[in-house]
N, C-alpha and C positions, 0 to 999 in steps of 0.2 A: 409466742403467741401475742399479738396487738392485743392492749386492754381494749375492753368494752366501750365505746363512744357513753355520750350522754342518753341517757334514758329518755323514751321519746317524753315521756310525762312534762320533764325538765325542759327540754327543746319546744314543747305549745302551749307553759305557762309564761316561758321567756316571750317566746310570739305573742301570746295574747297580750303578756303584760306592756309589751312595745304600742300595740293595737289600742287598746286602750288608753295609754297618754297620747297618742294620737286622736281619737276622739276627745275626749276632754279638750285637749289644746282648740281643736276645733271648735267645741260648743262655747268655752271661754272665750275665743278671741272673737265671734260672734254677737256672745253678750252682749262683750264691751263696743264694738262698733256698735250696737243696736241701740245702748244706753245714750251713745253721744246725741245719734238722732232723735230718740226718744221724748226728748225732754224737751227739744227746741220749742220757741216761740216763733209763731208767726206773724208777719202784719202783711197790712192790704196799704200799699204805694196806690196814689200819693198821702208824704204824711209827714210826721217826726216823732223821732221814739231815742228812750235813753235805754243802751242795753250796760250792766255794766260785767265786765271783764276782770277774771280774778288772775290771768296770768299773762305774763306781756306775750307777743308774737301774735303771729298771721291769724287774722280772722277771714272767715272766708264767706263772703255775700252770695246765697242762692237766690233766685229769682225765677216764676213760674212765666216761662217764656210765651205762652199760649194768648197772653194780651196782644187787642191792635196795640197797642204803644208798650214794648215789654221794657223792663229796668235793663241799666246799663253802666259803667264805670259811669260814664258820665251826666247822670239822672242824681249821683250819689257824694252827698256834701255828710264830712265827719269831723266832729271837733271832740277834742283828746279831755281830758278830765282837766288838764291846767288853763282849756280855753283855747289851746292853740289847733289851728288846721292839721287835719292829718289828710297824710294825698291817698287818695283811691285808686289803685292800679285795675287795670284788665286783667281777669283771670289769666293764668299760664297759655299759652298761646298753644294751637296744635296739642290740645288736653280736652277731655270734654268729661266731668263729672257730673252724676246726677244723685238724684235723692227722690225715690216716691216716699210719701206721707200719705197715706189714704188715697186718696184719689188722683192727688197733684204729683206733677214731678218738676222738679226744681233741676235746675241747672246752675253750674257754679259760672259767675259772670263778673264779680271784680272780688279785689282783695285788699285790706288795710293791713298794717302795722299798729298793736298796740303795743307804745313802747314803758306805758305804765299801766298799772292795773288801776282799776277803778269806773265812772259814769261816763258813758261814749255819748254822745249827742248826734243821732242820726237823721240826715232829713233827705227823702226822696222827694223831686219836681219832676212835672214832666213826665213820667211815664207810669205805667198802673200795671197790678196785676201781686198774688201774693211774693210774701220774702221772708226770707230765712239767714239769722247772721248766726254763724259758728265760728266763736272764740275756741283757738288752738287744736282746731280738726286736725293737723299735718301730726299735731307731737303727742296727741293721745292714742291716736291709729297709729302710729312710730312705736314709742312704747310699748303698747298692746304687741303691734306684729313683734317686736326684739324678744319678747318674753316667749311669745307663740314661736319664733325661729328657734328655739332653744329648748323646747318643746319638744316638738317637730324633731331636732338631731338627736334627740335621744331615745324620742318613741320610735323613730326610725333604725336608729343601730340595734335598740333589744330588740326589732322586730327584723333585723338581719343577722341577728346575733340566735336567734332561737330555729330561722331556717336555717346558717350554717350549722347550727348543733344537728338536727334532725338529720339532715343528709348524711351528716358526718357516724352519728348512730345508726344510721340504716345502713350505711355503705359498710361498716365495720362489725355490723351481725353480718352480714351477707358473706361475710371474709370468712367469720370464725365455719372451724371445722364441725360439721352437723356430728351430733353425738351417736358411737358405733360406727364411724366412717373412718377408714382406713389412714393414718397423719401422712402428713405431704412431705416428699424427701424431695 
């Protein structure tokens, strides 16, 4: 006679339990994107503003495109903490990122390199409308989602790991011989 599979009890605390770090994973990696945007400062182009940068890499320039004259790479002059020029690229090309904040949506529209930490010196000419800089968007959503991936494969397997039990428990009562039923030769 086949032993008894797993108990169904066993096979819907595995499922839920998979279930469940699956939500968490979710509502945490949520937070954390929510937190980065959360906190931003905005300004109003044209102008000059010092934001300062606590870790080197990509910052990334939004801008409320809804202006007659909206910001642009080329609207945007940055000088690095030692004084020296930093160049202003065009957002990733064939990408289009946005960000609402209350009522605005921003659009991501160029990108710096900070390759030290510290006072950025920003100055918009030339074009109007609000903006938004985010120091190290790419590597805090990176890390968030790598921890959220690993999450995710595990809430996943114990939540394929607790259906394979169940089928497995139901398929193998279904086997056993009903009690006062004649044994199978």
């Amino acid at each position: 006679m086949k032993p008894r599979g797993p108990s169904v009890l066993a096979s819907c605390l595995t499922g839920c339990l998979g279930g469940v770090i699956l939500i968490v994973v979710a509502v945490i990696f949520s937070a954390q994107a929510l937190s980065i945007f959360k906190g931003a400062t905005t300004y109003s182009a044209p102008g000059a503003w010092s934001i300062t940068v606590h870790d080197t890499g990509l910052v990334t320039v939004f801008a409320d495109r809804s202006s007659a004259t909206p910001v642009g790479p080329g609207n945007i002059t940055v000088e690095a903490p030692s004084g020296s020029p930093v160049a202003v690229d065009s957002f990733a090309q064939n990408v289009s990122s946005t960000i609402t904040l209350g009522s605005t949506t921003y659009t991501g529209v160029a990108t710096f390199t900070a390759s030290e930490a510290g006072v950025y010196h920003i100055h918009v000419a030339g074009a109007s409308g609000k903006m938004l800089f985010l120091p190290g968007i790419g590597k805090k959503l990176a890390s968030s989602a790598l921890l959220s991936f690993a999450g995710i494969i595990i809430g996943g397997l114990l939540g394929l790991a607790g259906v394979v039990m169940l089928i497995v428990g139901i398929s193998r009562r279904r086997q056993e011989p009903q009690p006062g039923s004649p044994p199978m030769q």
